[in-house]
C-alpha positions in Angstrom: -35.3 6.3 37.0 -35.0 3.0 38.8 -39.1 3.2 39.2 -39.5 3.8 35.7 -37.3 1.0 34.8 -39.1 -1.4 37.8 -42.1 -0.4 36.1 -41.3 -1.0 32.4 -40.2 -4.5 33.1 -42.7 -5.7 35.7 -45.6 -5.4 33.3 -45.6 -7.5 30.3 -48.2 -5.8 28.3 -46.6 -6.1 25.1 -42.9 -5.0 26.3 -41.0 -7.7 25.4 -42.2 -7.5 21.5 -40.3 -3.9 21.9 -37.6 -5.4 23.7 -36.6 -7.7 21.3 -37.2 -5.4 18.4 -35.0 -3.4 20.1 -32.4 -6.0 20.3 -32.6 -7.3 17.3 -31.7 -3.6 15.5 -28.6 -3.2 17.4 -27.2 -6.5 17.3 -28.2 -6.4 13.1 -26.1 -3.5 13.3 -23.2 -5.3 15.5 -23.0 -7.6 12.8 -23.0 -5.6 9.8 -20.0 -3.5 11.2 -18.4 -6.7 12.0 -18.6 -8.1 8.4 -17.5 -4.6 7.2 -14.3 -4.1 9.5 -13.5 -7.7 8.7 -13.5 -7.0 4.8 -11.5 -4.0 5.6 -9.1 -5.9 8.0 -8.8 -8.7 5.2 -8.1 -6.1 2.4 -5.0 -4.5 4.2 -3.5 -7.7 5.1 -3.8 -8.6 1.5 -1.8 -4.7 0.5 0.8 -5.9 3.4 1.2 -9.5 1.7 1.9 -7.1 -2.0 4.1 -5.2 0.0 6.0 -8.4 1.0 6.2 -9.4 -2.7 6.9 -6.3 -3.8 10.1 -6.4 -1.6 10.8 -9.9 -2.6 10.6 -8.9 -6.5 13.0 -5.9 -6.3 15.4 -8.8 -4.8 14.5 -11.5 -7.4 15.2 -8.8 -10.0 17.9 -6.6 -9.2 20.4 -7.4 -11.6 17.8 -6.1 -14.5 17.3 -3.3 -12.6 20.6 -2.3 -12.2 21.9 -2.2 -15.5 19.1 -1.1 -16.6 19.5 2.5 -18.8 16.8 3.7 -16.6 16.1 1.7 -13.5 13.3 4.0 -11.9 10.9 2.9 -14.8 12.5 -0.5 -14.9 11.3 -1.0 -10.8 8.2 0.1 -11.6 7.6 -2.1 -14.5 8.6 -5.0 -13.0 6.3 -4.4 -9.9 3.7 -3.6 -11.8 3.0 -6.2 -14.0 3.7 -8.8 -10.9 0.8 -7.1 -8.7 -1.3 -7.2 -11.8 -0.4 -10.6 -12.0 -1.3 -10.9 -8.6 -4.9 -9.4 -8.9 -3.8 -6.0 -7.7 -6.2 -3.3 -8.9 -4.8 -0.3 -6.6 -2.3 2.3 -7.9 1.3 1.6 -7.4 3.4 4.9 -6.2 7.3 4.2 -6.4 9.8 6.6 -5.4 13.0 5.6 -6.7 15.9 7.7 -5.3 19.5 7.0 -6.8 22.6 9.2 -5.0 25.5 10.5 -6.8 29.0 8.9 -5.6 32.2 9.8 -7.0 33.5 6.5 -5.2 33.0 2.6 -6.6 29.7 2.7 -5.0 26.1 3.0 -6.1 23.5 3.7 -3.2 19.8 3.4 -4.5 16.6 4.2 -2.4 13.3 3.0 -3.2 9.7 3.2 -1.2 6.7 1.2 -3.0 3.3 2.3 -2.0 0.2 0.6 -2.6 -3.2 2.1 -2.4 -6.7 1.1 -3.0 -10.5 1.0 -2.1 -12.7 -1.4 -0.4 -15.9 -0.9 -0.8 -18.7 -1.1 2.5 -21.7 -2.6 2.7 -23.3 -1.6 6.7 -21.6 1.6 6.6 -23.6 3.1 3.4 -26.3 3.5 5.8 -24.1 5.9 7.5 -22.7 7.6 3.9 -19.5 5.6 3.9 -19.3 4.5 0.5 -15.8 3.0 0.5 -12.6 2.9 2.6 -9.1 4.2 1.4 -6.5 1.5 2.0 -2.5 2.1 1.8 0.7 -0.4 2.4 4.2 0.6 2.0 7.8 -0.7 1.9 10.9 0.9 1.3 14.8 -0.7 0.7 18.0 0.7 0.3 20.6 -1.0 -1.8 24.1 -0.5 -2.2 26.4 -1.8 -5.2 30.3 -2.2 -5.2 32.7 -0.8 -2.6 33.6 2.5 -1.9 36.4 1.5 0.4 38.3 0.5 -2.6 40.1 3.7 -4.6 40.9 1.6 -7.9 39.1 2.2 -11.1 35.3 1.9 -11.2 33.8 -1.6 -11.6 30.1 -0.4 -10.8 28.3 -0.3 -13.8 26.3 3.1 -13.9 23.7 3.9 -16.9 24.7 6.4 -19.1 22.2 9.3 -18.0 22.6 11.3 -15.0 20.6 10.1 -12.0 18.6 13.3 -11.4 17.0 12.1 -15.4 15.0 9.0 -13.5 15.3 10.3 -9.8 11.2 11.1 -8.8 8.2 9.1 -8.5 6.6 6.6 -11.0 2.6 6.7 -10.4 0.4 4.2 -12.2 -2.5 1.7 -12.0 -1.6 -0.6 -14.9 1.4 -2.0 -15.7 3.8 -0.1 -18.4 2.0 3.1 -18.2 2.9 5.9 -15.1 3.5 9.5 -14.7 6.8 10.5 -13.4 7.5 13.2 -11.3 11.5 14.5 -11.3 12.9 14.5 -7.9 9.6 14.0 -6.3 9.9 12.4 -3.1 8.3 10.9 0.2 7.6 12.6 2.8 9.3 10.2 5.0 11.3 6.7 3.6 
């Protein structure tokens, strides 16, 4: 093997044309998976900058959400028409999770999870159309004080929990399918 090689590059009868063909191919191809990872690398930090705002909304808004009459669809209106606003174009999964207390309390669990596509360029040579992307958060909330046996201050909408306990699916704002008492698999 080391004769062959000796042998290759010792004459120069054209080799280097071959060489550098060669060369050229692979480090075309270097470049095309880098521009591809980077557009996928750039996409996911833009679902985990969402995620942050998504976090930050429930926050900004959580006195409409907790008196609203239904605050599962309420969360995922709200969210939804602030990624739209923010050039989201993935589908928005919420899982809204509300436990029943008897005490002055009111424990609520939400997960938000974003999902979408980014297409590739390099990697359609290889049948790789497109990437699936997907961001998370999840928050727990709790309302009033369940250390304190007097009568109920908490506010509590009028329908039983288990009515808007599930998930809220949907890729424009206002309109979503909800599943009853679907959950994650893990919060």
């Amino acid at each position: 093997m080391r004769h062959f090689l000796k042998k290759i590059f010792n004459k120069e009868d054209g080799n280097i044309i071959i060489i550098f063909a060669f060369s050229i191919v692979v480090l075309t191809g270097f470049i095309g998976l880098a521009v591809d990872l980077g557009m996928i690398y750039m996409k996911r930090n833009e679902l985990e900058n969402l995620c942050q705002m998504v976090k930050a909304d429930k926050l900004d808004n959580a006195d409409m959400i907790r008196y609203a009459d239904n605050p599962g669809a309420t969360s995922y209106n709200v969210l939804s028409e602030n990624l739209s606003r923010n050039n989201f174009n993935g589908t928005l999964t919420l899982y809204f999770q509300e436990y029943e207390s008897a005490d002055n309390s009111r424990k609520i669990r939400t997960k938000a999870v974003l999902e979408t596509r980014q297409d590739c360029y390099f990697l359609r040579l290889f049948g790789i159309r497109d990437v699936g992307l997907h961001a998370d958060t999840s928050g727990e909330e709790v309302y009033g004080d369940s250390q304190n046996e007097g009568i109920s201050r908490i506010w509590r909408p009028a329908a039983n929990a288990t009515t808007y306990n599930g998930s809220y699916k949907g890729s424009a704002p206002g309109s979503y399918t909800f599943v009853p008492g679907d959950k994650p698999s893990k919060w």
